[in-house]
Phi, psi and omega in degrees: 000136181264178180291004185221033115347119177263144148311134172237177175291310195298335171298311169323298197309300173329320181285290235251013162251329169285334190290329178292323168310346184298306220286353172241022178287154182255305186289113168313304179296319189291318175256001181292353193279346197283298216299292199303326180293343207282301182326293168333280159328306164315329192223035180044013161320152177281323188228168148155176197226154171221178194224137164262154165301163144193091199092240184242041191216145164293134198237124173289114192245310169224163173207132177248130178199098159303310199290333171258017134324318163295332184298323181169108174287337206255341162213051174256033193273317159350297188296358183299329201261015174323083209271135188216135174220157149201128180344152136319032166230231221226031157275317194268175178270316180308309154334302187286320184285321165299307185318310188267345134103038180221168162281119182269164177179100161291124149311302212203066203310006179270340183218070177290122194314154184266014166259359180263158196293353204257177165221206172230147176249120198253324156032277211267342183292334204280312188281319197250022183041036127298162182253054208305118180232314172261111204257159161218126173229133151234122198308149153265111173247141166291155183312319171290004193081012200286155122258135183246036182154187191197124188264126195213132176224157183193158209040099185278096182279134177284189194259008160272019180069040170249130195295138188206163184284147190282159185258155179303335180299332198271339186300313192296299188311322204265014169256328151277348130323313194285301145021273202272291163356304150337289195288325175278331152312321173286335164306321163313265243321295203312347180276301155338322205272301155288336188283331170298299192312308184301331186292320195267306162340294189314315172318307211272018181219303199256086164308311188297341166262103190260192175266308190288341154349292189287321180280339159302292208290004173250352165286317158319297187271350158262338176297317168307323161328277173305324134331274190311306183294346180270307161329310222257348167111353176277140212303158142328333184251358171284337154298341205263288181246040177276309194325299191302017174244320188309322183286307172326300192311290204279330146355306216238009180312316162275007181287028153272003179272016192265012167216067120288328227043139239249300140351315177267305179322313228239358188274135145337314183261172140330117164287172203256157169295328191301267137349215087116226145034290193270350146302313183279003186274003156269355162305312187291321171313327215255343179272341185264006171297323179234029174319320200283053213336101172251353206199149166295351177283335178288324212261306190308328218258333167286297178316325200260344182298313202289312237246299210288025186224342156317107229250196194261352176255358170074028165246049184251195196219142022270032162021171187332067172292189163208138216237123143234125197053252152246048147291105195240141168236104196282154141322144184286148217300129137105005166233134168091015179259156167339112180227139182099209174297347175323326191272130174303165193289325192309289169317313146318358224230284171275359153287327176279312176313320186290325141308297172285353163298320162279331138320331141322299190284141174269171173214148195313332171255034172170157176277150211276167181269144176300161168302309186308310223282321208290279166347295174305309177308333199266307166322302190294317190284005168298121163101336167280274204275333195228168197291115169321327226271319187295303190334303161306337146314300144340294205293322175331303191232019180304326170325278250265319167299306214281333188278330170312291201311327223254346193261336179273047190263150199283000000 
């Protein structure tokens, strides 16, 4: 759309077709990704970004920019993880527009008339050599007028790729996007939310598995994901919706462990082989939680529960068991497991993350490892304990691991 754009009726139509693409997104990140892309589109913007509520403060939540994607692609997801929070009032501009719940359309965020109350936090241009110069910032409001974020896009482009200032037309259309938008976010969150309540269910039987654990390790396995799956030639949109399950999925890889026993769960020491044997049966547990299909999210949140303890040489575990009635019977230890591809891909996945997070981390029978200690370890066990192929991924995008650890920190 250009700056001397009239509204036509095909535009409304245009908004309530991108509002539609929303509705089978599941995943909160999968959909600020959506959102910020629909936005985006409407005026050729490059960039933008969006911030959630969160208490009484604005939380930097997604952020999208083609230019450093082209710069470097393989970590320039990083900047997702940016942990940034700033007050609610009338310094900032993303402030001013929550607070006051109107729209803002900047010319030029380098040359602000001097009477308004906001400024530009030049930060990040600062940090990523980029150059922000036309902003459109808009409130996410709820059916009630709630506000729950703030959308912000920006350098807006003509169709020969020249940064050009945004128009009123395109501030009304991407604000009734933002609108509808709105609504499908507050549906994320609330999915997000139980999925947590659960997580903290868990917390209460297992103290190592807390929520910022599980949101390292599902940040960890769609960035990985996506590394790996882009090497390998899948399309975009098949990575698009693998992610929005992936994260949810991997979220819960240990909720079998809440019918473990609590002697074993809650123990101090090493467990005994004995301990050790009835400890590895929350994989099977934790797969049969969702044994009942309804989804494709049921099937992903089973393989990697069932899976993710398998190692790529086939001595990981529960490996080919056998069950009668409720009688479950592992294999004897380092036999008869899965190996390779036998292991989904899934597993594969939240088996390398899942390890190195923890190895970070402390624990009542061990000292947490240095990064390096972390590091050596994952090299030496490429092609043994993890898939070469993640592995090379891994290294692939570590900037991006390391802004996850720093942004989920305990």
């Amino acid at each position: 759309m250009t700056a001397s754009h009239k509204l036509k009726k095909e535009d409304f139509i245009d908004i309530l077709r991108r509002n539609e693409n929303l509705s089978h997104i599941k995943d909160l990140d999968s959909l600020l990704d959506r959102v910020l892309s629909e936005a985006r589109a409407i005026t050729l913007a490059e960039a933008g970004s969006i911030f959630l509520i969160k208490g009484n403060k604005l939380s930097f939540e997604y952020v999208q920019n083609d230019i450093l994607m082209q710069n470097n692609i393989a970590n320039s997801n990083r900047f997702l993880y940016v942990k940034q929070e700033m007050p609610i009032n009338n310094h900032s501009i993303a402030g001013y527009v929550a607070l006051n719940k109107k729209h803002l359309r900047l010319d030029d965020v380098y040359s602000l008339p001097k009477n308004v109350p906001y400024t530009f936090n030049r930060s990040f241009d600062d940090s990523s050599s980029y150059h922000t110069k036309s902003v459109l910032t808009v409130p996410l409001l709820t059916s009630r007028e709630n506000i729950i974020g703030v959308l912000q896009i920006i350098n807006a482009k003509n169709e020969e790729g020249q940064i050009i200032p945004f128009s009123k037309e395109e501030e009304h259309l991407v604000a009734l996007f933002a609108s509808q938008a709105a609504l499908a976010i507050e549906r994320a969150q609330m999915t997000r939310e139980v999925i947590l309540r659960m997580v903290k269910l868990a917390e209460l039987r297992d103290p190592k598995e807390t929520s910022q654990h599980v949101q390292r390790v599902a940040s960890y396995s769609i960035e990985l994901y996506q590394r790996w799956a882009q090497k390998k030639g899948i399309h975009d949109s098949q990575i698009k919706r693998v992610k929005d399950i992936l994260r949810i999925a991997s979220m819960l890889h240990d909720v079998g462990k809440v019918a473990i026993p609590d002697a074993i769960l809650k123990k101090k020491d090493r467990l005994d082989d004995n301990e050790l044997s009835i400890m590895k049966l929350h994989t099977i547990h934790g797969a049969d939680l969702f044994k009942d299909s309804n989804s494709d999210w049921d099937d992903m949140a089973a393989e990697i529960a069932l899976n993710h303890h398998e190692r790529w040489d086939g001595t990981g575990y529960p490996g080919y068991y056998t069950r009668s009635g409720e009688n479950i019977s592992l294999p004897e230890p380092g036999r008869n497991g899965k190996k390779g591809e036998e292991i989904p891909f899934t597993a594969r996945i939240v088996s390398l993350v899942d390890v190195y997070d923890a190895l970070l981390s402390k624990r009542v029978y061990k000292a947490a490892w240095s990064d390096t200690e972390v590091l050596n370890y994952i090299k030496q066990e490429r092609g043994k304990q993890f898939d070469p192929e993640m592995v090379d991924a891994f290294f692939d995008i570590y900037d991006t691991i390391e802004a996850i650890g720093k942004k989920y920190t305990n």
